[in-house]
N, C-alpha and C positions, 0 to 999 in steps of 0.2 A: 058508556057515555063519556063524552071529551068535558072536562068541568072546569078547565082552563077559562073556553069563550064566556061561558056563565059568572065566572069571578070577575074576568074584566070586563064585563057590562056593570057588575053592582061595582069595582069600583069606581066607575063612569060615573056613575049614578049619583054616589054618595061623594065622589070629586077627592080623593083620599084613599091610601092602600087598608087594607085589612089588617085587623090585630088578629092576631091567634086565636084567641078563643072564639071570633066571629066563623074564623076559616072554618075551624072545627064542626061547630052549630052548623053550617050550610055546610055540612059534609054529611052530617048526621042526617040532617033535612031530607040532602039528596037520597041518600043510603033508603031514607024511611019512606019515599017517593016511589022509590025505586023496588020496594018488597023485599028488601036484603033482610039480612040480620042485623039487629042493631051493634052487634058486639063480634069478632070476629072469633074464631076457637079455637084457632092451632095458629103457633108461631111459625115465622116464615121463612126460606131459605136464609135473607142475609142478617135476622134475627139469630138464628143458629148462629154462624159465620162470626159473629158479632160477641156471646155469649163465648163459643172457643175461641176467638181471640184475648180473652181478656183470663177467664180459667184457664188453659193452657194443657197440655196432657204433659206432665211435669216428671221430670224423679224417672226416666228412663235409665232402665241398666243395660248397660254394653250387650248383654243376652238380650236385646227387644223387652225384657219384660215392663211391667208400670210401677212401683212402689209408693204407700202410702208417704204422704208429709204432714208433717204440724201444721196448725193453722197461725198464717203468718203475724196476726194478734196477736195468739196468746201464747205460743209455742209449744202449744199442747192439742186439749180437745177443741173444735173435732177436727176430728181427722179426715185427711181428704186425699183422695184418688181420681188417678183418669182426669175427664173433665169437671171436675168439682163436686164427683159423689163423695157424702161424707152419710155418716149415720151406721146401726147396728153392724158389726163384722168388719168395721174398717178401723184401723189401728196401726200403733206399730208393727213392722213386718208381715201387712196386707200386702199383699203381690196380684198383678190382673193382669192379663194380653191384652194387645189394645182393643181386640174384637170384645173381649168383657169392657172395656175403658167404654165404647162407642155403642156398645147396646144399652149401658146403662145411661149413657146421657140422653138416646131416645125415648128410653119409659121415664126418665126423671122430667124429661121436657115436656113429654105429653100430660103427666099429674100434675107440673106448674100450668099450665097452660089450663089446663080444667081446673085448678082453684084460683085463677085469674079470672077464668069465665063466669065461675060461682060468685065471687070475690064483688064483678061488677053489675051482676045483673043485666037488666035491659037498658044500663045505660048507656048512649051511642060512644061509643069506639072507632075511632077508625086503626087498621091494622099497623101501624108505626106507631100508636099509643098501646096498641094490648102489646107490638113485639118489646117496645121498651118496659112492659109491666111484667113482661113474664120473664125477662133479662134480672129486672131489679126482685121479683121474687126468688129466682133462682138463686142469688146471692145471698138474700137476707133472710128469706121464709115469709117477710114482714105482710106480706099483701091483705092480711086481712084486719090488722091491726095499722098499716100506716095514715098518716093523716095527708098523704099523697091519693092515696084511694079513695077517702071521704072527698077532698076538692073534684077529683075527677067526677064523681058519680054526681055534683054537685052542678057541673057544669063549667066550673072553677077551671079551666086547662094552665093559664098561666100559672095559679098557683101551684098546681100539681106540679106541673113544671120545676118550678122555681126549691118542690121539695125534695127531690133526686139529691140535690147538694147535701144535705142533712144527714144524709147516710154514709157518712165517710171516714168513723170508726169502726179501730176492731179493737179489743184489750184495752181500749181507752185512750188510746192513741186514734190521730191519725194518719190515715196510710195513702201514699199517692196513689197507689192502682187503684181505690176505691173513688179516690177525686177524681182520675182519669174514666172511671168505667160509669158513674153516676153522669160526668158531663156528655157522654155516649151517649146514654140512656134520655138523657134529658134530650140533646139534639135526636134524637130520633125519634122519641114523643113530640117536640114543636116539629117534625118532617111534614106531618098531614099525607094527603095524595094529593095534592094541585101544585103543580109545577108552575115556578114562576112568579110564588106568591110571595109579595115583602110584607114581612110583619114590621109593625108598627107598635 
């Protein structure tokens, strides 16, 4: 369904552009109109795209191989390879090809993506808010404990929005690629799917 024509009759209507979190609700609306799924389950091609832009597949050795790095906080644990797998067996002098780098960022994407889903229940999603939530769990783990998650499921989108900034320690510092990759995350959570839409 085209939801372009529909948004600009109600802004007709109401004589004034849409805030965010209106867009969202009549997204939901239509989505729940519609028989869809309130919440969407798997991240999206340029959610990926997006994700390996920011992790990076880092610490290539001249042989093709991948080697593990410290984590840019703390200089230490944890440790991280490939596209940002970190956790059990990875360490100093962890070595992967990139076909191990690229299979694990598939099964790590698919279990954020499912504790994203868990995470928000049946509450409406549209897929530029689950790809940014499953972007910002991949970095942090935090999805079940952020209070980005509570405004969301709240109905709250501006604030949710507004809480992507917040995460932009690591060791107590902070770090530009985390300001950089949170204001991603955030512009891509306010994206919605209506083209065209000015928030206000």
């Amino acid at each position: 369904m085209q939801r372009k024509p529909i948004f600009d009759a109600i802004r007709r209507l109401l004589r004034r552009g849409l805030r965010q979190a209106e867009v969202a609700e009549l997204d939901a609306a239509i989505d729940a109109a519609e028989g869809g799924a309130t919440a969407p389950r798997s991240i999206s091609p340029s959610a990926i795209a997006l994700i390996k832009r920011f992790e990076g597949c880092a610490r290539v050795r001249p042989c093709g191989l991948i080697e593990a790095y410290p984590d840019p906080g703390t200089g230490g644990a944890p440790w991280t390879i490939g596209w940002g797998a970190t956790g059990p067996g990875i360490g100093p002098g962890t070595v992967w090809t990139q076909a191990q780098c690229d299979a694990r960022l598939v099964a790590d994407l698919a279990r954020h993506a499912a504790e994203v889903a868990e995470a928000l229940g049946d509450a409406p999603t549209t897929q530029s808010q689950f790809d940014a939530l499953v972007s910002f769990h991949y970095n942090t783990g935090a999805i079940a404990r952020a209070t980005l998650t509570r405004r969301h499921k709240a109905g709250d989108y501006a604030g949710a929005a507004a809480e992507f900034a917040r995460w932009k320690h690591a060791g107590g510092r902070v770090m530009r690629g985390l300001v950089r990759r949170r204001a991603a995350e955030a512009a891509l959570y306010r994206a919605g799917r209506v083209a065209g839409v000015t928030f206000v």
